[in-house]
C-alpha positions as CSV (number, residue, x, y, z in Angstrom):
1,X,-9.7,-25.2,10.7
2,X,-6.7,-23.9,9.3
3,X,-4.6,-21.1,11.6
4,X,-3.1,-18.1,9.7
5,X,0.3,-18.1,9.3
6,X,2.7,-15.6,10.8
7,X,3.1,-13.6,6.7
8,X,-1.3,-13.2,7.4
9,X,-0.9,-11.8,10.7
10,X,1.7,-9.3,9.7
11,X,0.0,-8.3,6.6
12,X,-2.9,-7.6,8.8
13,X,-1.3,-6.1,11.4
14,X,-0.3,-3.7,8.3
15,X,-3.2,-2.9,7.2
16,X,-4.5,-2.0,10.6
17,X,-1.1,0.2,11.2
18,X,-2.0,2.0,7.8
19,X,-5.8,2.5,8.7
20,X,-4.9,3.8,11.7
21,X,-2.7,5.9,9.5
22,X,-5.2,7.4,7.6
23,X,-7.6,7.8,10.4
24,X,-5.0,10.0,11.9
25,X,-5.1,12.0,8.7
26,X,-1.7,11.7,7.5
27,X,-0.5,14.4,4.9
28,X,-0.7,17.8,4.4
29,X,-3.6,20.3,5.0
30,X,-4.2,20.1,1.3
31,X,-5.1,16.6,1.2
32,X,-7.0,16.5,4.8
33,X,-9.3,19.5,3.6
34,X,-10.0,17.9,0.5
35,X,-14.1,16.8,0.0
36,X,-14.0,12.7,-0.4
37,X,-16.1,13.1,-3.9
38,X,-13.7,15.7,-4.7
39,X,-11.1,15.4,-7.8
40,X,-8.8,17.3,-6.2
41,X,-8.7,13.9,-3.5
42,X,-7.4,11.6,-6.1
43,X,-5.2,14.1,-8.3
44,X,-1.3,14.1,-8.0
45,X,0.9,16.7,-7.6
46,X,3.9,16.7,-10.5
47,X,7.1,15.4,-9.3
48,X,5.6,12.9,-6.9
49,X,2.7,11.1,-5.7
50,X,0.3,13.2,-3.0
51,X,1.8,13.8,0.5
52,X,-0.5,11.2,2.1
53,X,0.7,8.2,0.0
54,X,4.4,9.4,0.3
55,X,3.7,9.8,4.4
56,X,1.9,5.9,4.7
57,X,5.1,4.8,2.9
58,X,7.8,6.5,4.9
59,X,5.9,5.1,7.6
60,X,5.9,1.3,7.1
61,X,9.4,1.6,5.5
62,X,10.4,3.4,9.3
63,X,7.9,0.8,11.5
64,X,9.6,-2.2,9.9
65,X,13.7,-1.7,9.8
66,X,13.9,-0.5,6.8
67,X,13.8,3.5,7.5
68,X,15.4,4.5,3.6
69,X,14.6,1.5,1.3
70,X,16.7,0.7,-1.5
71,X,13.4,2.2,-4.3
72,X,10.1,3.7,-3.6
73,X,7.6,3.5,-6.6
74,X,4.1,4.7,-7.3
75,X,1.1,5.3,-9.6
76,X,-2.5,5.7,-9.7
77,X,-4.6,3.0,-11.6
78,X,-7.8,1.7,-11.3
79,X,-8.8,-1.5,-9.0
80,X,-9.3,-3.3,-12.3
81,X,-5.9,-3.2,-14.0
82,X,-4.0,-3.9,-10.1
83,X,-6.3,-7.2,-10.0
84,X,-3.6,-9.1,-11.2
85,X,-0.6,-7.9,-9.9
86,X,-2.5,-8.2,-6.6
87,X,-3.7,-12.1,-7.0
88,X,-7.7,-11.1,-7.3
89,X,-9.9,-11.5,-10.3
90,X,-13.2,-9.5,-11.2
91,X,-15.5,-11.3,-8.4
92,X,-12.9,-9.9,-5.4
93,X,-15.2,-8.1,-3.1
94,X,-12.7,-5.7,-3.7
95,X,-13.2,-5.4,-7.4
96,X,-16.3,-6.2,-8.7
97,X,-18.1,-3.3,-6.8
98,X,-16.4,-0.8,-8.7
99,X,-14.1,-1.9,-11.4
100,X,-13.3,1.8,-11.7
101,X,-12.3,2.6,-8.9
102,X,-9.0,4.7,-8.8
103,X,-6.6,3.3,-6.3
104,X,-3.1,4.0,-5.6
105,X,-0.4,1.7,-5.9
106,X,2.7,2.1,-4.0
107,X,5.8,-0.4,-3.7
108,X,9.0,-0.1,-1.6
109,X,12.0,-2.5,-1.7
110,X,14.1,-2.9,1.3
111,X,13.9,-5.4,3.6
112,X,11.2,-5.2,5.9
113,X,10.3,-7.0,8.9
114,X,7.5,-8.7,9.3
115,X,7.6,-9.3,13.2
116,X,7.2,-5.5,13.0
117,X,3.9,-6.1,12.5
118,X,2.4,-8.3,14.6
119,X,3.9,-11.4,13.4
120,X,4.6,-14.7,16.0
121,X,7.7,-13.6,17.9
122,X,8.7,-16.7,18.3
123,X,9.2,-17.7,14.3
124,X,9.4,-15.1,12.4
125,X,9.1,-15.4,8.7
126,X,12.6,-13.6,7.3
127,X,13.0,-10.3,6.3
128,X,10.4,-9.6,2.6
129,X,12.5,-7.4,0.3
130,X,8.7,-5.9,-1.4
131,X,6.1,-4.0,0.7
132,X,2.9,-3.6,-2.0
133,X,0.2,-1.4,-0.8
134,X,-3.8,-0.9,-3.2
135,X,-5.7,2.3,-1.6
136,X,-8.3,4.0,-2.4
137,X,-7.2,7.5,-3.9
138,X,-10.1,8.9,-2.7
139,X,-11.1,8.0,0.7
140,X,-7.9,6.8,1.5
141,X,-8.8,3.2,2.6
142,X,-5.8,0.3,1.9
143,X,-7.8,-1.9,0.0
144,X,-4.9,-5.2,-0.1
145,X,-1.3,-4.5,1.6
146,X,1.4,-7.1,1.6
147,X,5.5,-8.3,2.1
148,X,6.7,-10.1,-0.9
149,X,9.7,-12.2,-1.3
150,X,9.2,-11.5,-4.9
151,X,9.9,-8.2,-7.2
152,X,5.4,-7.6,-8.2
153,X,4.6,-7.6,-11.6
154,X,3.2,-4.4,-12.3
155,X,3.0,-4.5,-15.9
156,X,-1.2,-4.4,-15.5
157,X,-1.3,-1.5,-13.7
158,X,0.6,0.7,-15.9
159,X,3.8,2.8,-15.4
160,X,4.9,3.1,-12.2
161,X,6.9,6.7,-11.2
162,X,10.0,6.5,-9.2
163,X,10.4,8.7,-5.8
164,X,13.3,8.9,-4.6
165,X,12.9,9.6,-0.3
């Protein structure tokens, strides 16, 4: 049987940090009063992306040493088109439930550190300059999180908005 590598661990430990995250409720009132079935959960305020998604990023950018990465960028798709900028095809338990979905997509660039998240001490994989998160827009669940050595192509899921922190 094959161990995980150090990169699995942290990108699990990641998605634990960011369901923890939304457990907490992360956001403003707006979003935490919100009905799950409700539009208004999924809908995005003009200028940026909903407080949650901006809060979950600000908070992996600040857990892993990189507290003001060098771009932030966002956009709401649907789990279909993020597929393949995310490595899954149409039978991912992820996907082929609800092809519809609407998920958010958010992607820093810094330089964050995996050992921040639970990777092996003791060999660290070095610094990823991409964090990639897929949530639900609705109920708030990451669906696939992730460190990249490599800028994502997000040319599937659309055009992605630029927030500056």
């Amino acid at each position: 049987m094959r161990r995980p590598t150090a990169l699995c661990v942290g990108v699990a430990a990641v998605l634990v940090a960011v369901i923890v995250l939304g457990a907490a409720g992360c956001g403003g009132t707006k979003s935490r009063s919100a009905s799950p079935a409700s539009p208004a959960a999924a809908s995005v305020a003009p200028g940026g992306p909903p407080a949650w998604v901006l809060e979950a990023a600000r908070s992996v950018a600040a857990e892993s040493d990189s507290p003001k990465p060098a771009s932030f960028a966002w956009t709401l798709t649907t789990v279909k088109k993020a597929a393949s900028m995310l490595g899954l095809t149409a039978q991912d338990p992820i996907v082929k439930p609800d092809p519809g979905l609407k998920v958010f997509i958010f992607i820093e660039h810094g330089m964050f550190s995996s050992s921040k998240f639970g990777a092996s001490a003791s060999s660290p994989p070095p610094p990823a300059p991409w964090y990639v998160s897929c949530t639900d827009a609705t109920y708030k669940r990451p669906l696939r999180v992730g460190l990249l050595y490599a800028r994502p192509d997000t040319s599937s899921v659309g055009k992605m908005h630029v927030f500056k922190f």
